[in-house]
C-alpha positions in Angstrom: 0.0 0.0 0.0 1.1 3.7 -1.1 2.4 5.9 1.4 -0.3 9.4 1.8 1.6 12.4 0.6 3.1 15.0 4.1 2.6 18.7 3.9 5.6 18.5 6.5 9.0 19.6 5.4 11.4 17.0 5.9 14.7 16.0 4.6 12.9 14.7 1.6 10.2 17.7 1.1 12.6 21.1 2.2 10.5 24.2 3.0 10.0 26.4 0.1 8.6 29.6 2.0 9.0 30.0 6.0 6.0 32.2 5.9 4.4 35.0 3.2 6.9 37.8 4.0 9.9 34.8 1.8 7.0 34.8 -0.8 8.6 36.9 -3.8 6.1 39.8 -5.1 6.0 40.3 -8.8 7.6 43.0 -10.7 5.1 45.4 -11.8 5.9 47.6 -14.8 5.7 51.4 -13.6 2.2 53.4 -14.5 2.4 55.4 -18.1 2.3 58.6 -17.6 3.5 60.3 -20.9 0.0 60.6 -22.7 -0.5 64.2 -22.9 3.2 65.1 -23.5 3.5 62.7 -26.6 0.6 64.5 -27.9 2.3 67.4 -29.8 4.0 64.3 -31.7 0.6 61.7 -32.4 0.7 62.9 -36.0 4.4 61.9 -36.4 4.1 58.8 -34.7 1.2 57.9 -36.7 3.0 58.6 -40.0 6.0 56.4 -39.2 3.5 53.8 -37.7 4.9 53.6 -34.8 3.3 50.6 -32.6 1.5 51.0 -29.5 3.4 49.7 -26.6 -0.2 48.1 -25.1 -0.9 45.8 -28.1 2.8 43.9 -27.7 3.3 40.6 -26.1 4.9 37.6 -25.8 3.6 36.8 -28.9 5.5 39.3 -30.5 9.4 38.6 -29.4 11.5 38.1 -32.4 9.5 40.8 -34.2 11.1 44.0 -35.5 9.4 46.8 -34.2 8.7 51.0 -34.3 7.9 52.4 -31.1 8.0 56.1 -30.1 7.2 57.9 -26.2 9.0 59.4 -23.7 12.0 58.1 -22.4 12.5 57.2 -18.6 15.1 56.6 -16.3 16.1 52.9 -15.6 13.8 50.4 -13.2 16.0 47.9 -11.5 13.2 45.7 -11.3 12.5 45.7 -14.5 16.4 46.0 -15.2 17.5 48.0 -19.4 19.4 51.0 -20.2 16.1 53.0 -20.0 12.2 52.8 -20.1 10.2 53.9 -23.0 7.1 55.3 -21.7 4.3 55.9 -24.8 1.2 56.8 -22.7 -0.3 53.5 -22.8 2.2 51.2 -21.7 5.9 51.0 -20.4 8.7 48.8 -22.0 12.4 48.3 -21.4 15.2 49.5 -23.6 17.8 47.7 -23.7 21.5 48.3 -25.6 23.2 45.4 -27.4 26.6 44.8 -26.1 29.1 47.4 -27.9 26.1 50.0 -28.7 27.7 52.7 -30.8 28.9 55.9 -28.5 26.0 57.7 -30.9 23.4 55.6 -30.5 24.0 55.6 -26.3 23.5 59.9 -27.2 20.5 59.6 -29.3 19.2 57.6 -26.6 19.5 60.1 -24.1 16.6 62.4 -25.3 13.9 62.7 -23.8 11.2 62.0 -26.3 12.2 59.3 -28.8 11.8 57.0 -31.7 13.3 53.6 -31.6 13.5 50.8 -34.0 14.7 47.3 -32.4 14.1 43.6 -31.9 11.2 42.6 -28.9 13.4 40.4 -26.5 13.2 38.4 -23.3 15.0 39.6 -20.9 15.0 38.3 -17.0 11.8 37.5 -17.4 10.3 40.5 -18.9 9.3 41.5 -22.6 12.2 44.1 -23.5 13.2 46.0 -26.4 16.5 45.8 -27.9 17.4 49.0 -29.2 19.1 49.1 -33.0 18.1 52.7 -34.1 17.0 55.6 -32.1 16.2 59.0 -33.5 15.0 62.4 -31.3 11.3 63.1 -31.7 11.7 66.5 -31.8 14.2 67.0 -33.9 12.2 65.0 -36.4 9.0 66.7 -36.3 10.9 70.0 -36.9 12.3 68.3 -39.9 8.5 66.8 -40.8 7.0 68.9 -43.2 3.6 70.0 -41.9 3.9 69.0 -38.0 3.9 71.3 -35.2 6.3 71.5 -32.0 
């Protein structure tokens, strides 16, 4: 006859969690908050179809994508060179190893345009930056847009 299962941690069943407080929380993304800045630029980011960072998943890693929004510091949670922050969701940014000294700059403004791979990335749907442009240097260059 089968022995019943034990609940009691033993030599052959260790103790996961002593109590709730060893129970790891999960990483939430930070809120979006850059809806009403982005909004001198929807017109721009609409003519480049640029992809709304609420409609990408894990469905879409491996995909090349166009994303613009404002650009945030860093989450450690989260971990990326920076946080891309379009209003309606909030991604990672991450650098391939040996990113061009340029590309690291054009990264640093505040509202930007990126072009990159969608990546796993411990644990968390990142994208991997290979072009980045300053959004408003473009629209001043974009015939017919305001800012």
């Amino acid at each position: 006859m089968g022995r019943w299962n034990s609940r009691r941690a033993g030599p052959e069943h260790p103790m996961l969690f002593v109590d709730a407080r060893d129970i790891p929380v999960p990483v939430e993304p930070p809120r979006p908050q850059a809806g009403a800045a982005l909004e001198p630029f929807q017109q721009l980011l609409g003519a480049v179809e640029a992809e709304p960072l609420a409609l990408l998943g894990p469905s879409s890693i491996g995909r090349s994508v166009v994303a613009g929004g404002e650009r945030r510091r860093p989450d450690p949670g989260l971990g990326g060179d920076a946080l891309l922050d379009d209003g309606g969701a909030v991604l990672p940014l991450r650098l391939p190893a040996g990113a061009p000294r340029a590309l690291r700059d054009r990264l640093a403004a505040r509202f930007v345009l990126v072009r990159g791979t969608l990546r796993q990335h411990e644990g968390h749907l990142a994208l991997e930056v290979d072009e980045a442009v300053d959004l408003r240097e473009l629209a001043r260059l974009a015939p017919g847009t305001r800012r």
